[in-house]
C-alpha positions as CSV (number, residue, x, y, z in Angstrom):
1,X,0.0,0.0,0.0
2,X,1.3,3.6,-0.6
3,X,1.0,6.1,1.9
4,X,-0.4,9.4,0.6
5,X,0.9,12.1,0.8
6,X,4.5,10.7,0.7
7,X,6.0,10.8,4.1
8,X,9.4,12.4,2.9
9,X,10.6,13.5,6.6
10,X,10.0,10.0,7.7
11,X,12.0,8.6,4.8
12,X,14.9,11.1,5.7
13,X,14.9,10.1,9.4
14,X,14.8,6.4,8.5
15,X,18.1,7.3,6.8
16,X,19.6,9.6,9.7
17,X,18.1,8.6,12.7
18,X,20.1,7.4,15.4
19,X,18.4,3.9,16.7
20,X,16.0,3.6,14.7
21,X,15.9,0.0,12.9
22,X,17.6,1.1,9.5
23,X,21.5,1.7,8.4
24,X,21.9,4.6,6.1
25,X,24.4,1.8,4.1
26,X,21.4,0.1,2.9
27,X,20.0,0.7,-0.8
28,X,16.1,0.1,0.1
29,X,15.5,1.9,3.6
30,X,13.4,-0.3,5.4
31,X,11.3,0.2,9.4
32,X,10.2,-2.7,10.6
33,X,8.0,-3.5,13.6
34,X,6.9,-6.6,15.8
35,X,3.9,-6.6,17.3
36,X,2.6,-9.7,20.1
37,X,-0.9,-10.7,21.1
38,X,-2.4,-13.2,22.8
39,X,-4.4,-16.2,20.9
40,X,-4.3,-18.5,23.6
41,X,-2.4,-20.0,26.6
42,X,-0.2,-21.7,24.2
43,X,-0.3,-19.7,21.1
44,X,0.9,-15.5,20.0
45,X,-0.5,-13.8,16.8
46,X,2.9,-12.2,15.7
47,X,2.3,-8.8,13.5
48,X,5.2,-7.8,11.2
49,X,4.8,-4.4,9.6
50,X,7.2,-2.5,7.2
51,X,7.6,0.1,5.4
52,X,9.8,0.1,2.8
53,X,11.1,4.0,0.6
54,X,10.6,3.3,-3.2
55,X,14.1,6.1,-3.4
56,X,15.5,3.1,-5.3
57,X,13.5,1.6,-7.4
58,X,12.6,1.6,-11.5
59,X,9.6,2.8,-12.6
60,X,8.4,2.0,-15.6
61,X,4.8,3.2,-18.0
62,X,1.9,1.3,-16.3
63,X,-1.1,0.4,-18.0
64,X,-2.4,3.3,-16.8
65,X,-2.0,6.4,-18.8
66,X,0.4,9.1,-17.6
67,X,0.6,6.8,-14.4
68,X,4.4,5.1,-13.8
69,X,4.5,1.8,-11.3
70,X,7.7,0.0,-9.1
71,X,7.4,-3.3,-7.3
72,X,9.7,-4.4,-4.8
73,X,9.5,-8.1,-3.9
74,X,10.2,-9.0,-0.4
75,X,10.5,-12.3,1.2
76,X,9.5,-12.8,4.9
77,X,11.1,-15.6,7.0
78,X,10.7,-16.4,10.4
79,X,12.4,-19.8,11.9
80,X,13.2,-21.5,15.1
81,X,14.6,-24.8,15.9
82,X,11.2,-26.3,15.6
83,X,9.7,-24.9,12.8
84,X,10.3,-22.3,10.2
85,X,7.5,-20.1,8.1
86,X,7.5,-18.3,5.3
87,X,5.8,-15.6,2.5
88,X,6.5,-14.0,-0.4
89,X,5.4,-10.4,-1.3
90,X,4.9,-7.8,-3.8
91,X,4.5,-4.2,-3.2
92,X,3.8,-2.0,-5.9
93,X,4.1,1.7,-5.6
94,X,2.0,3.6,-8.5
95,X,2.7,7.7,-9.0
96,X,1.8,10.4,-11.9
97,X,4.6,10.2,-14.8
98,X,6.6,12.9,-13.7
99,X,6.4,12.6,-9.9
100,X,9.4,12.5,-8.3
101,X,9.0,13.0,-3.9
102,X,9.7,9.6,-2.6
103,X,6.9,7.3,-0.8
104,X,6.8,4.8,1.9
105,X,5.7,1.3,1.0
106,X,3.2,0.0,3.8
107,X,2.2,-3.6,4.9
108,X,1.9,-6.2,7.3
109,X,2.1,-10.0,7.4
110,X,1.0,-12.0,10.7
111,X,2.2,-15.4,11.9
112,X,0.8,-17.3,14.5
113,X,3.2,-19.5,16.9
114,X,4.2,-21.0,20.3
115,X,6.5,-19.2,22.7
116,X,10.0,-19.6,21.6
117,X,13.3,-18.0,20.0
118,X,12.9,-17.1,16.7
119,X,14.5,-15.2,14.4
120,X,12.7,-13.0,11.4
121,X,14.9,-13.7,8.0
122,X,14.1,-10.6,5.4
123,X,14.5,-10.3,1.9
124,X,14.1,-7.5,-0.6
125,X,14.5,-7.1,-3.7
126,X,13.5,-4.4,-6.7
127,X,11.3,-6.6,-8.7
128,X,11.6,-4.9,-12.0
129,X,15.1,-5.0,-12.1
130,X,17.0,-8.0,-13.6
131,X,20.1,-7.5,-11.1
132,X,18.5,-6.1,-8.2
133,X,20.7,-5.8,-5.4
134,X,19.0,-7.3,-2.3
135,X,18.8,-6.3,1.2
136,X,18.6,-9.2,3.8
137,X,17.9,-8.5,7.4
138,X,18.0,-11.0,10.4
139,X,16.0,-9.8,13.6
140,X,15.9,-11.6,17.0
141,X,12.5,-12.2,18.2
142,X,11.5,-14.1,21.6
143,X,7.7,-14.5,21.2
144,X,6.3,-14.3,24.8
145,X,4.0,-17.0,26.7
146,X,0.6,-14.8,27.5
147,X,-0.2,-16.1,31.2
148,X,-3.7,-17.2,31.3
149,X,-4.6,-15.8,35.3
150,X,-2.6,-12.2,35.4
151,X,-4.0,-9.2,34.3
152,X,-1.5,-8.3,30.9
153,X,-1.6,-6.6,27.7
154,X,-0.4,-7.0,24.3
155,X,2.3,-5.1,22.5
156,X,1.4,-1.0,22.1
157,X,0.6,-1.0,18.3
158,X,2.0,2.2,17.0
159,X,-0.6,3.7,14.4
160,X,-0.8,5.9,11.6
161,X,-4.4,6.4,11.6
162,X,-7.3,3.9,13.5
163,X,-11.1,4.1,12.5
164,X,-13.9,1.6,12.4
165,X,-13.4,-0.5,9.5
166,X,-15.7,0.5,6.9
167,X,-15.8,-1.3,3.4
168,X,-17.2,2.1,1.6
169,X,-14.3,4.1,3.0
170,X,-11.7,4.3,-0.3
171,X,-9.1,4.9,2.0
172,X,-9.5,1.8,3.7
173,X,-8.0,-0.5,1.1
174,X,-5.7,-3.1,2.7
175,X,-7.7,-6.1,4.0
176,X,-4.2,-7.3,6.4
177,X,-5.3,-4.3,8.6
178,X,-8.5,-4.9,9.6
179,X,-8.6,-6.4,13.4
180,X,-11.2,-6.3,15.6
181,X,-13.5,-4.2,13.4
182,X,-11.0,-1.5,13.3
183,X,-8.9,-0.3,10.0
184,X,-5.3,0.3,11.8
185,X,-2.7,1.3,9.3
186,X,0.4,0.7,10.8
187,X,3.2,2.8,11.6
188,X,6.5,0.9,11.6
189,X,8.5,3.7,11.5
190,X,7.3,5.0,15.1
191,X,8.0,9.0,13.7
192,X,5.0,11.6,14.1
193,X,5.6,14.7,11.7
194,X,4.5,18.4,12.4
195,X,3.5,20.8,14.5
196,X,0.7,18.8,16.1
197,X,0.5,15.8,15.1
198,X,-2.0,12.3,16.3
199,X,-0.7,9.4,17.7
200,X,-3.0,6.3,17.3
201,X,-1.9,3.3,19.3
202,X,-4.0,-0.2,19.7
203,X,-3.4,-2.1,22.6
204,X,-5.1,-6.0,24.0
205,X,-6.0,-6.1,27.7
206,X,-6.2,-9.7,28.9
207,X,-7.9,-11.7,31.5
208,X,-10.2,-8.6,32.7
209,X,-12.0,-10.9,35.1
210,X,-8.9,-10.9,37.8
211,X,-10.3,-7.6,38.5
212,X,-13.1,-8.9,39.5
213,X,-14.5,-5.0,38.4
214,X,-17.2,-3.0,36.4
215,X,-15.1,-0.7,35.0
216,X,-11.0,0.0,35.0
217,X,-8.9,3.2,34.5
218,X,-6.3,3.1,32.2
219,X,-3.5,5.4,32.5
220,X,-1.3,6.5,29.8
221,X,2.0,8.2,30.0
222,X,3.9,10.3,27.1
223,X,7.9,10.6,28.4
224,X,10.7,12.0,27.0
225,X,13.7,9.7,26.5
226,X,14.7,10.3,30.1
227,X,11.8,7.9,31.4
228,X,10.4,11.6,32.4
229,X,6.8,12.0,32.2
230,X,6.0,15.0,29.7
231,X,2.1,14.7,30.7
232,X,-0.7,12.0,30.8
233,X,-4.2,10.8,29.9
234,X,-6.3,9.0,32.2
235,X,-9.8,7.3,31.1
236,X,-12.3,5.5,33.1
237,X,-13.6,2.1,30.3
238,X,-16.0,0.2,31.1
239,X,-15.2,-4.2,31.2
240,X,-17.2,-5.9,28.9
241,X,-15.5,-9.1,28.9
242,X,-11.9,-11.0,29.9
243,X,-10.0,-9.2,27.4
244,X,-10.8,-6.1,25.1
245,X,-9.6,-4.3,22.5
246,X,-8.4,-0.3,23.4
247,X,-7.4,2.4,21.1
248,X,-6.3,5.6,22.3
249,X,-5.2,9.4,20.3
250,X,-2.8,11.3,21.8
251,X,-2.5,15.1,20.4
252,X,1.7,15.8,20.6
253,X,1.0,19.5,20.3
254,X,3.8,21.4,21.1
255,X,6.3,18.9,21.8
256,X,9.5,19.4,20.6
257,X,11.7,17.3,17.8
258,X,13.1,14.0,19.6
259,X,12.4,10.6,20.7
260,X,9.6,9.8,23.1
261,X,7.6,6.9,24.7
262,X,4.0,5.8,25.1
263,X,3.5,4.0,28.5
264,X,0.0,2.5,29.5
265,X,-0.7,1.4,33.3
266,X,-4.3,0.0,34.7
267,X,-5.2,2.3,38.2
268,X,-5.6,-0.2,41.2
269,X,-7.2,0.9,44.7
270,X,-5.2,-1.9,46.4
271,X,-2.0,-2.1,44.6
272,X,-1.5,1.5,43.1
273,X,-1.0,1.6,38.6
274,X,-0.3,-1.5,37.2
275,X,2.7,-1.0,34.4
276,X,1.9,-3.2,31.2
277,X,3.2,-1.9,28.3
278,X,5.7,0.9,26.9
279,X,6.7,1.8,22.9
280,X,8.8,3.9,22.1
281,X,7.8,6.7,19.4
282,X,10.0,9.7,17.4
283,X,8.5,12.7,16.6
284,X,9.6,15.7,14.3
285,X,8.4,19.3,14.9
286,X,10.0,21.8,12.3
287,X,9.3,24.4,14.7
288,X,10.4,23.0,17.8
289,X,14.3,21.4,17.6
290,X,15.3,18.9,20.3
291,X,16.2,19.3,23.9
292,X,19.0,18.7,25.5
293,X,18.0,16.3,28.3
294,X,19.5,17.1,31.4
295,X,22.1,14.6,32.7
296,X,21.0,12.3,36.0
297,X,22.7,12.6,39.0
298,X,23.9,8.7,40.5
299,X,21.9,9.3,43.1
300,X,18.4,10.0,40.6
301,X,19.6,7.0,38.4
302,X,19.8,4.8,41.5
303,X,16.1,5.7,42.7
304,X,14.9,5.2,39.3
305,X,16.5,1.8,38.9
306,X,15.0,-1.6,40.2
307,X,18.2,-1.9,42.6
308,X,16.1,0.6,44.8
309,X,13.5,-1.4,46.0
310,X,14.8,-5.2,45.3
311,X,14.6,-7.2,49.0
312,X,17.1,-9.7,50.4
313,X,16.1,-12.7,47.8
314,X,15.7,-10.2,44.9
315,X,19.4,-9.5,45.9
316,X,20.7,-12.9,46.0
317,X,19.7,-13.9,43.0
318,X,20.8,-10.6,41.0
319,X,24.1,-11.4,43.3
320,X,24.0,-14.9,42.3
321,X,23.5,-14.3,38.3
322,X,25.7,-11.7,38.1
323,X,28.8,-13.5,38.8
324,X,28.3,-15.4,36.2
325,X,29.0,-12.7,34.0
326,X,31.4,-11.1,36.6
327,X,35.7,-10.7,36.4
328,X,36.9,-13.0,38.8
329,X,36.9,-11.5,42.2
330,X,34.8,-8.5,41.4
331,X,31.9,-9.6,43.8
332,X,34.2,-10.5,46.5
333,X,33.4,-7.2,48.3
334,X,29.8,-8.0,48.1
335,X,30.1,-11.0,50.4
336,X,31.6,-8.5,52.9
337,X,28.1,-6.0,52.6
338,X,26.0,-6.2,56.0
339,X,23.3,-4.2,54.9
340,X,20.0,-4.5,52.3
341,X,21.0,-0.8,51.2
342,X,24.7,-1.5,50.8
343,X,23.7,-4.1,48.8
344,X,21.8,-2.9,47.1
345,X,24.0,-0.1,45.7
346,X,26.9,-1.7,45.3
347,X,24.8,-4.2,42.3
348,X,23.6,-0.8,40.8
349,X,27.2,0.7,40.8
350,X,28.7,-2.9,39.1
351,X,25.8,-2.3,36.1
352,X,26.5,1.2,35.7
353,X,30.2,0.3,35.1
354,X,28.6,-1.3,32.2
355,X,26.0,1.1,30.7
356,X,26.3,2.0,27.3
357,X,25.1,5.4,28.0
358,X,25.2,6.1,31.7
359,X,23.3,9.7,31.6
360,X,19.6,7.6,30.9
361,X,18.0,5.6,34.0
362,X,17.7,2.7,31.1
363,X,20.8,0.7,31.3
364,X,20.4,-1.3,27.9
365,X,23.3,-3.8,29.2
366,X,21.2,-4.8,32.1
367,X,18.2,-4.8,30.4
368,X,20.2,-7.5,27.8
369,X,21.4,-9.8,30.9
370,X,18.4,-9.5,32.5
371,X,16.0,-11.1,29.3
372,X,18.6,-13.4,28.8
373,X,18.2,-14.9,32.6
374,X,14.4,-14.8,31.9
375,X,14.7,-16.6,28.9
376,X,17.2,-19.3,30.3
377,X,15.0,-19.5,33.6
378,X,12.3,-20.7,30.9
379,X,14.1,-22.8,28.4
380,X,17.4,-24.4,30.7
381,X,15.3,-25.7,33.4
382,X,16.1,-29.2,34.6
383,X,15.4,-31.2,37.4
384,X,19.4,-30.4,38.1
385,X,19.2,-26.6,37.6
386,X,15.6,-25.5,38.5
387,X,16.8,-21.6,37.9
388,X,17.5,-22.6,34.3
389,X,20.0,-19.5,34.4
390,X,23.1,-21.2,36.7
391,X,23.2,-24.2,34.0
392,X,26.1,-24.2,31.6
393,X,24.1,-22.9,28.9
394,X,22.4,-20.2,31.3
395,X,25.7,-19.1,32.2
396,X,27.2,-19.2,28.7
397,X,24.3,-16.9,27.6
398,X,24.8,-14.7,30.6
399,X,28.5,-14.2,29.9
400,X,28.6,-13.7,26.1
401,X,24.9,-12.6,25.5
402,X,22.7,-14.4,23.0
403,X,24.7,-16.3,20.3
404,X,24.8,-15.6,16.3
405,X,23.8,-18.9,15.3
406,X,22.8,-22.4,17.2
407,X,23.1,-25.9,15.5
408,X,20.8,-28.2,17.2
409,X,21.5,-31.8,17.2
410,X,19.0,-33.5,19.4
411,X,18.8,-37.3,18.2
412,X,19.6,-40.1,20.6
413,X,21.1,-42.9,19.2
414,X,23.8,-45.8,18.0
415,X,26.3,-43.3,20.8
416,X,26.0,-40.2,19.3
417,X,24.2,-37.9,22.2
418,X,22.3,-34.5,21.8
419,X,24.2,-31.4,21.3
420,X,24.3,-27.9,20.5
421,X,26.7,-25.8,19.0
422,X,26.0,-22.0,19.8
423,X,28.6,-19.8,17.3
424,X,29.5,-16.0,18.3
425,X,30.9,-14.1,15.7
426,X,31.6,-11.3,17.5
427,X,33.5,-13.0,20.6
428,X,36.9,-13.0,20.5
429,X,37.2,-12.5,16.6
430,X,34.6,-16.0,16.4
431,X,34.2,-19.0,18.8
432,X,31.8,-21.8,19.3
433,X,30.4,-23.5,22.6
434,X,29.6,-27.4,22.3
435,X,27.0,-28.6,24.9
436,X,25.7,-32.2,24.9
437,X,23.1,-33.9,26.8
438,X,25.0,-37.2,28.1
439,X,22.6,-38.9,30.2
440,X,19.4,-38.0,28.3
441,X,17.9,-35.6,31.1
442,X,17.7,-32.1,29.0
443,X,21.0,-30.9,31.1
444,X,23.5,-30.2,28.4
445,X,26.9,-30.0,29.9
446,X,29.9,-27.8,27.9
447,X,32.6,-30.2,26.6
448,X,34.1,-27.7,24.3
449,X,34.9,-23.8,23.4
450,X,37.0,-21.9,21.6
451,X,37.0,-19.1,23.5
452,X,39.3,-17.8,25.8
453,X,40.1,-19.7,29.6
454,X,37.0,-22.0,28.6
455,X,36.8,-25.7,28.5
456,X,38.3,-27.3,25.6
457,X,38.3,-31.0,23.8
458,X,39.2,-31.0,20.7
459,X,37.9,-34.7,20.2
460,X,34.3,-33.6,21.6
461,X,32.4,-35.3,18.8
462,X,34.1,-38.5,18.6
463,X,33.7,-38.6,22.1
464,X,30.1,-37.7,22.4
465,X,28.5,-36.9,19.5
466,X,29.2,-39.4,16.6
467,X,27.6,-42.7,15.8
468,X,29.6,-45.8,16.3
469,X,28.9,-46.8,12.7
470,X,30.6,-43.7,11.0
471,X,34.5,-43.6,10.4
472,X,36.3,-42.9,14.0
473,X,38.8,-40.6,11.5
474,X,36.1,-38.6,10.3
475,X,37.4,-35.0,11.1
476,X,34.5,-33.3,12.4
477,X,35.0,-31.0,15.5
């Protein structure tokens, strides 16, 4: 679908913009958003949108009279050792011979899975060109497991516009976004132009009934990149079931150029707001240029970090964890700490040696470890390692962060044990971890690495991994 008018600004930060999702290196700028939300206890509906600038493309004569056309062919993957999924697309982009602003290419594509590690594979190509270049992109994606008894919400769907679907409307022209009786045209590219423009954001409550309520009071916060609130909205809906659909504008008038984020929270009388979901938006105001945040003192970063209110067990196991990923004796003062609020600071001070960018209460390198503990706490779990994180592989993942690649091996047979074989290619110029399951329990043990002061058997697979029928020479490591 082509946006109209063309969104040039928006193309131009997709090119410029620090953090956003694009590299100015690539010929077909492309945003691209993930969206999660709940099907069921067991399953996520998993919205992909992009947008895609045509800057790059051929136009040729359509059939059309005076009318030229471009079609960019894109191929969407999305894999995980289970399973893997996949579509093929064409996007045409149609403009008045003679036209010549750029537009933004529009869609989405949604796949419905189980909780796991995935990763999105992207392809694009210009499909009118014999040797297109192609751009291929590899995202990360851990779909989340949608508890079935705790108040939750979905992802914060960033919108370009949101009305009530409506099959006489000739704007309304793309079937993929209709949900819910709604027409949501996706924004991927999270950027608001103008002076005052409307943010439109769609967002799933879930499982209503723990409430036990008539009506709830959702509160929405805008903040600046800070974390600091720049003002709210507060309205009073009525429940009309266990989950519901909510869609909210939000007039930034007189905000000024930068990068913001949308925060929504449910009021509670006994527990105080509720925090379930944050996005992160940009917004461009030609008359208004950015502001220079001020800088946080260590004392205002402490008290806005989770350190601040963590109790004793909180502590132990952020103690615990962290010296997995630790220098050898770093923690050893800890041990020597008396107090809850020593204690706490000193495990705020040993992440904030580690923050990217110090001067914002988000410390991205904690937020990193701290996924990566949730996500071996959910996957490493054995009977041996109920925290899932202190296994080899939770502590491997801890240490080096989530690897490039994982080859999975998991037959059983003729000798040759499970095994993975987790590659980092930006660890020590490339190494590889070897883990194998040798008593058929789910605990896989590290026999080998090629990294630095780790383990290493060089004869790992003869040993544990190949079948007594192949060659005992085959040189496989």
């Amino acid at each position: 679908m082509m946006i109209a008018p063309p969104l040039i600004i928006a193309i131009g930060l997709l090119l410029t913009l620090q953090g956003s999702p694009l590299a100015a290196r690539d010929e077909f700028p492309m945003a691209v958003s993930v969206d999660q939300f709940r099907v069921d206890s067991t399953r996520t509906r998993v919205e992909i949108a992009y947008a895609i600038a045509d800057t790059q493309l051929v136009f040729r004569p359509a059939a059309e009279k005076n009318v030229v056309q471009a079609a960019l062919e894109l191929n969407i993957t999305i894999s995980s050792a289970q399973r893997a999924d996949s579509i093929r697309v064409i996007l045409e982009s149609n403009k008045p011979r003679g036209h010549q602003q750029p537009s933004l290419l529009v869609g989405k594509r949604v796949f419905i899975l189980p909780s796991d590690r995935y990763t999105i594979g992207m392809r694009i190509r210009d499909a009118y060109r014999e040797r297109s270049a192609q751009l291929e992109r590899r995202i990360p994606l851990v779909v989340r497991a949608f508890e079935s008894q705790t108040l939750s919400a979905s992802s914060i769907q960033l919108a370009q516009w949101i009305a009530h679907a409506d099959t006489l409307d000739p704007r309304q022209v793309n079937p993929s976004f209709i949900k819910n009786g709604l027409y949501i045209t996706p924004n991927p590219t999270a950027v608001y132009e103008g002076t005052a423009p409307m943010l439109y954001a769609y967002t799933e409550l879930y499982n209503l009934d723990q409430c036990q309520c008539d009506s709830i009071e959702l509160h929405y916060h805008v903040l600046d990149a800070a974390l600091n609130e720049v003002f709210d909205l507060r309205y009073r809906r009525p429940v009309i079931g266990h989950q519901q659909a909510e869609v909210v504008s939000v007039s930034l008038d007189g905000l000024a150029t930068g990068a913001y984020y949308l925060a929504l929270g449910i009021e509670s009388a006994d527990r105080g707001e509720l925090q379930l979901a944050r996005k992160q938006f940009y917004l461009v105001n030609p008359e208004l240029p950015p502001v220079q945040p001020r800088a946080l003192s260590e004392d205002e970063l402490f008290l806005q970090s989770p350190f601040a209110t963590m109790d004793d067990r909180e502590l132990a196991i952020e103690a615990a964890s962290a010296r997995l990923a630790a220098r050898p004796a770093e923690l050893e003062p800890y041990d020597q700490l008396t107090t809850t609020a020593a204690r706490r600071r000193f495990l705020f001070r040993f992440w904030l040696q580690r923050d990217p960018d110090p001067t914002t209460p988000v410390n991205e390198r904690y937020e990193e470890f701290r996924r990566a503990r949730e996500y071996a706490a959910k996957f490493y779990r054995t009977a041996r390692y109920p925290e899932g994180w202190n296994s080899d592989r939770g502590r491997v993942l801890l240490k080096y962060g989530f690897p490039t690649q994982i080859d999975r091996a998991y037959f059983n047979m003729d000798g040759a044990h499970p095994h993975e074989i987790w590659r980092y290619d930006n660890v020590q110029g490339g190494v590889i971890f070897v883990f194998v399951d040798q008593q058929g329990t789910e605990n896989f043990v590290l026999v080998h690495s090629t990294a630095l002061n780790e383990i290493r058997n060089e004869n790992w697979y003869r040993q544990f991994a190949m079948p007594n029928y192949l060659d005992p020479n085959s040189p496989i490591r």
